[in-house]
N, C-alpha and C positions, 0 to 999 in steps of 0.2 A: 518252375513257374511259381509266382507264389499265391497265395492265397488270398480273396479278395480283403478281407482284415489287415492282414498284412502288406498288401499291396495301400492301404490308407493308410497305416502308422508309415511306410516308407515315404509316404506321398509328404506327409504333414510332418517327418524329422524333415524333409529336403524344404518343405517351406519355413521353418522354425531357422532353421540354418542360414537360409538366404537371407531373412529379415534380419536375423543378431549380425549378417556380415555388413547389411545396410549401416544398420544403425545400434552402435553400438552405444548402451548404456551404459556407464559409469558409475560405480560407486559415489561420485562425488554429484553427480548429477543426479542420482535420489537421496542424499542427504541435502540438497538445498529445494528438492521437489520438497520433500517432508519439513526442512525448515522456516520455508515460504509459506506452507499451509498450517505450522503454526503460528507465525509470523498475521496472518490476515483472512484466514479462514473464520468466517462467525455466521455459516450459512445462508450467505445472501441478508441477514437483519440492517435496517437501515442504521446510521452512522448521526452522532449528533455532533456539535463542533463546538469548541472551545477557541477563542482568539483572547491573548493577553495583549492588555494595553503597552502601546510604544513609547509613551513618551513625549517630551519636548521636542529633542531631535529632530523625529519623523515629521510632525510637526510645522518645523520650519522649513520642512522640504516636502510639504503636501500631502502628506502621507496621515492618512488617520483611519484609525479602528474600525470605523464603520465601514469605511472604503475596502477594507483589505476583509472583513467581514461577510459585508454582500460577495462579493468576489469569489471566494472560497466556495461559499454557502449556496453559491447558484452553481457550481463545478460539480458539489454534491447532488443538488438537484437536477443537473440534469442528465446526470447517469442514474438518477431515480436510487439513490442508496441515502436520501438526507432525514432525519426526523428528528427532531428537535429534545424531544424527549428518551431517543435511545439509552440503551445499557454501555454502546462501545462509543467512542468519540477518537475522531482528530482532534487534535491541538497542535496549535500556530501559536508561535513566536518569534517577531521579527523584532528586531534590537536593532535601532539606529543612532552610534555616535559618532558626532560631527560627521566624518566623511564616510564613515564603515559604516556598514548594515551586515548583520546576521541572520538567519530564515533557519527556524528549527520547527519539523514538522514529526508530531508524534503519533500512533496511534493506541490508543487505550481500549483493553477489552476485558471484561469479568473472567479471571482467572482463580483455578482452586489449588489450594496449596492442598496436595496429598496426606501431609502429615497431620494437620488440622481441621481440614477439614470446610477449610473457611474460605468465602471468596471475597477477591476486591480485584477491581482499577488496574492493571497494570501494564504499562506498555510492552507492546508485543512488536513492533515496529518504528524506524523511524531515519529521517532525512535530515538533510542539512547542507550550508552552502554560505561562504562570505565573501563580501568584498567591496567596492566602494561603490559609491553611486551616481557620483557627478552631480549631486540636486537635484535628481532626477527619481520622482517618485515611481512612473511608470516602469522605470528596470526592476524595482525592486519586485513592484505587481507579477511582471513578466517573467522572473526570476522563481517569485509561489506557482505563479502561474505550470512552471516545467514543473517544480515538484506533487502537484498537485495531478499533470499527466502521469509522470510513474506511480503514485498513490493508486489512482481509478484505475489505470491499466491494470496495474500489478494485483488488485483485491478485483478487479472484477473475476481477471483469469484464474485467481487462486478459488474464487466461490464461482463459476461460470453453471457448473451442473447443479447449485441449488439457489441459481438467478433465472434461470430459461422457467 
């Protein structure tokens, strides 16, 4: 018979054992846990935004800075992660010539270099996506639009315990 101590470590190796059979973790799936979370982890701090201007191109197919600006800018706000004055920032770049559009989405956040000791800017993340558009400025919207759900998705999940 064993001992009621012993009878709890047997209890708790048979629970430890059933959950590792459930669900097995991977080496590869805590290098991209850990990656992610340096990737977009900055505490829940709100995020400031950067949009570079498009161009002529865009232009002649409806598309302008301000447009694709608000847009972003209220995607941020209304996952409440937006401040205009932040240390980390998105930045948007959409490139439109003649028929191709490009959508390049970064994310920047104060990083320290070990050896010096020094911080700066540096992106930690980032997106991307090409291809043509038909004159059709609302695909391209639609098109930040998706990268902008995996951005908020992906950083909210990665900061989730110091957003609650």
């Amino acid at each position: 018979m064993l001992r009621p101590a012993a009878s709890l470590i047997a209890i708790l190796l048979l629970f430890l054992t059933a959950s590792s059979w459930a669900e097995e973790v991977t080496e590869n799936d805590l290098f991209m846990s850990i990656y992610e979370h340096f990737q977009l982890w900055n505490d829940c701090q709100p995020i400031g935004l950067i949009v570079e201007g498009m161009g002529k191109d865009a232009s002649d197919i409806g598309l302008e800075e301000e447009a694709l600006t608000r847009a972003v800018r209220s995607r941020l706000r209304s996952a409440r992660i937006y401040d205009a004055n932040a240390s980390s920032s998105l930045y948007v770049q959409v490139s439109v010539v003649r028929a191709a559009f490009s959508i390049k989405m970064s994310y920047y956040k104060p990083m320290t270099d070990q050896a010096s000791g020094a911080t700066f800017s540096a992106t930690s993340w980032d997106t991307g996506s090409t291809g043509t558009h038909g004159r059709n400025s609302g695909y391209i919207l639609s098109a930040v639009s998706e990268h902008m759900d995996k951005f908020i998705d992906d950083y909210l999940r990665v900061n989730s315990d110091a957003c609650e």
